[in-house]
N, C-alpha and C positions, 0 to 999 in steps of 0.2 A: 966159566959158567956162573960162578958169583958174584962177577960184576955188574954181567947181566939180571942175576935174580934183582940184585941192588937196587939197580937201573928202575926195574919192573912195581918193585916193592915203594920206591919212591913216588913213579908215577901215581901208583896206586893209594899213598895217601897225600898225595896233590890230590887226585880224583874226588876221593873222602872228606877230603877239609870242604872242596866246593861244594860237596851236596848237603852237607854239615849249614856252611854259609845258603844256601841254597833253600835249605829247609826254614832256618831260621827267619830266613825274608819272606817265606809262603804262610810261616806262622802268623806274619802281621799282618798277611791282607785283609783280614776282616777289619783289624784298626783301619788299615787305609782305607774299606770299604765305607767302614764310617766317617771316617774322617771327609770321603768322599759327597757323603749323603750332608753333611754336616753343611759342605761346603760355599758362601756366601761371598759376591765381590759386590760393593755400592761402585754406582759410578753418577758424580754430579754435575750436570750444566756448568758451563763458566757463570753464565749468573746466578747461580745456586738456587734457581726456579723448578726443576724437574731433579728427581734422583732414582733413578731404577737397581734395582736390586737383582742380580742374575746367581741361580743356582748354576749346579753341575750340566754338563751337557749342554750349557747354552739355556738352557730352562728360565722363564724371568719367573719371580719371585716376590717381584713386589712394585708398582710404579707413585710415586708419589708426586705431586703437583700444589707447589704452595698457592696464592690467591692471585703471584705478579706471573705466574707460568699461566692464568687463567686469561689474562689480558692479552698477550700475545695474538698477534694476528695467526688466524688457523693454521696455513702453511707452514708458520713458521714454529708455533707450537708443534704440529706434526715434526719439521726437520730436528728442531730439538731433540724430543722424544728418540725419534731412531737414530739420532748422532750420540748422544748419551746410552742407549740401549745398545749401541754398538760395543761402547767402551766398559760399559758391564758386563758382556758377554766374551769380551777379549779377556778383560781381564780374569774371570770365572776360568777362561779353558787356562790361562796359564798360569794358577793358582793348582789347578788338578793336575797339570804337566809336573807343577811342583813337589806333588802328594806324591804321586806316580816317582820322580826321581829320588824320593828320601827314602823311599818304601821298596822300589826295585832296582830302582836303575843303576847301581853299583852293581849287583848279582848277575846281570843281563848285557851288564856296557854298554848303555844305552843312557841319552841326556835328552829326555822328551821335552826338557823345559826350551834347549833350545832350535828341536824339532818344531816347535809351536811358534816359537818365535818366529825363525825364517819363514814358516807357511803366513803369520801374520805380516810380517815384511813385505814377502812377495801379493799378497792380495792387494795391498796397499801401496805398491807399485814405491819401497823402498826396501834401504838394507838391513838386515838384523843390527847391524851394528846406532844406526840411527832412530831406529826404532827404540830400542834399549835407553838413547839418550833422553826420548822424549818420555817415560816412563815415568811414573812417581816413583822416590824411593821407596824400598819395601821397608817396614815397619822396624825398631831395632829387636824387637821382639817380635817374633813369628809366631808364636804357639797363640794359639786360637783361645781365649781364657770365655768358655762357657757364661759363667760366673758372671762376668761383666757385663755380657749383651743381656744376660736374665734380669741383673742390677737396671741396667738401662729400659727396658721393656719397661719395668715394675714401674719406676720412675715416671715413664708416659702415658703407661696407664693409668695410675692413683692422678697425674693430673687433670683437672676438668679441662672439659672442650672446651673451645670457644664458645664465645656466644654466639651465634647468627645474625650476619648484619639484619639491620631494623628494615622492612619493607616498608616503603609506604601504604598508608589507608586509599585503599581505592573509594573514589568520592565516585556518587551517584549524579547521574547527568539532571542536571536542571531541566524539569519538566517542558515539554515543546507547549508553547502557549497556541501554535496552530494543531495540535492534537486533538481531534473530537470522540478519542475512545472507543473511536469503531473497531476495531483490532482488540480492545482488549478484553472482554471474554470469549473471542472466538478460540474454540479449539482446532490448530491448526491442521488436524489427521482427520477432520471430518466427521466424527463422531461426536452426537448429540450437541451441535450448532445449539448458539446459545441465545442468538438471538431471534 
């Protein structure tokens, strides 16, 4: 019978360290929550004319459009836009796939990053594995540095805008020499005719 207590006692703090580890991962979800809310992916045009900004959830965040994304024929400004909004929003969900596996995904056995992956694969009518190749590498430094995007903000804000390109003066039409002024004090709604 004391092999079996052993046995039992054993079990039972395996059972304890997990909910020990268990506990410890549910402490962080508020960071990860934040970390969540926090969370930003740019994604920019091969010509570097459009750059959309995607929060969490797919949420966009910000679309920006330099003056050569302006010249674009419509269509194709349109396709831009949602091909780059595309690759913002992939990348957002697997940025959070990411947050999600540093945060829980050990405690649960569970690898959402490349849960997201294969659903991004398959919509796209390839393999996770090739998908992955096409990928930019991810940064050597992952931690998110607040600090820096504040610095960078500061930085575009204290610079002045542009100037506004210069319109031309609209010049006024050279008087019709066959004009005899019959029109121009009439008031055209009818009220108190002037002539």
């Amino acid at each position: 019978m004391s092999a079996e207590m052993d046995r039992l006692v054993a079990e039972f703090d395996k059972f304890q360290a997990k909910i020990k580890q268990a506990e410890t991962q549910f402490a962080q979800v508020g960071e990860m929550q934040q970390e969540l809310s926090d969370l930003e992916a740019e994604a920019t045009s091969p010509d570097r004319a459009i750059t959309v900004v995607a929060g969490p959830s797919g949420s966009i965040k910000d679309i920006r459009l330099t003056a050569d994304a302006l010249r674009l024929a419509p269509q194709q400004l349109a396709s831009t836009i949602l091909q780059t909004l595309h690759r913002a929003v992939a990348e957002s969900a697997r940025r959070q796939a990411g947050i999600v596996d540093a945060h829980v995904g050990e405690a649960f056995g569970i690898d959402v990053s490349e849960q997201v992956l294969e659903a991004q694969a398959e919509a796209l009518g390839t393999t996770s594995e090739e998908l992955s190749a096409q990928l930019p590498p991810e940064p050597a430094n992952a931690e998110f540095d607040h600090n820096d995007v504040l610095r960078r903000e500061a930085a575009e804000a204290a610079a002045p805008p542009p100037a506004p390109p210069a319109r031309p003066r609209a010049r006024r039409p050279d008087p019709d020499p066959d004009d005899d002024g019959y029109f121009q004090d009439q008031n055209l709604f009818g009220r108190g005719d002037q002539r």
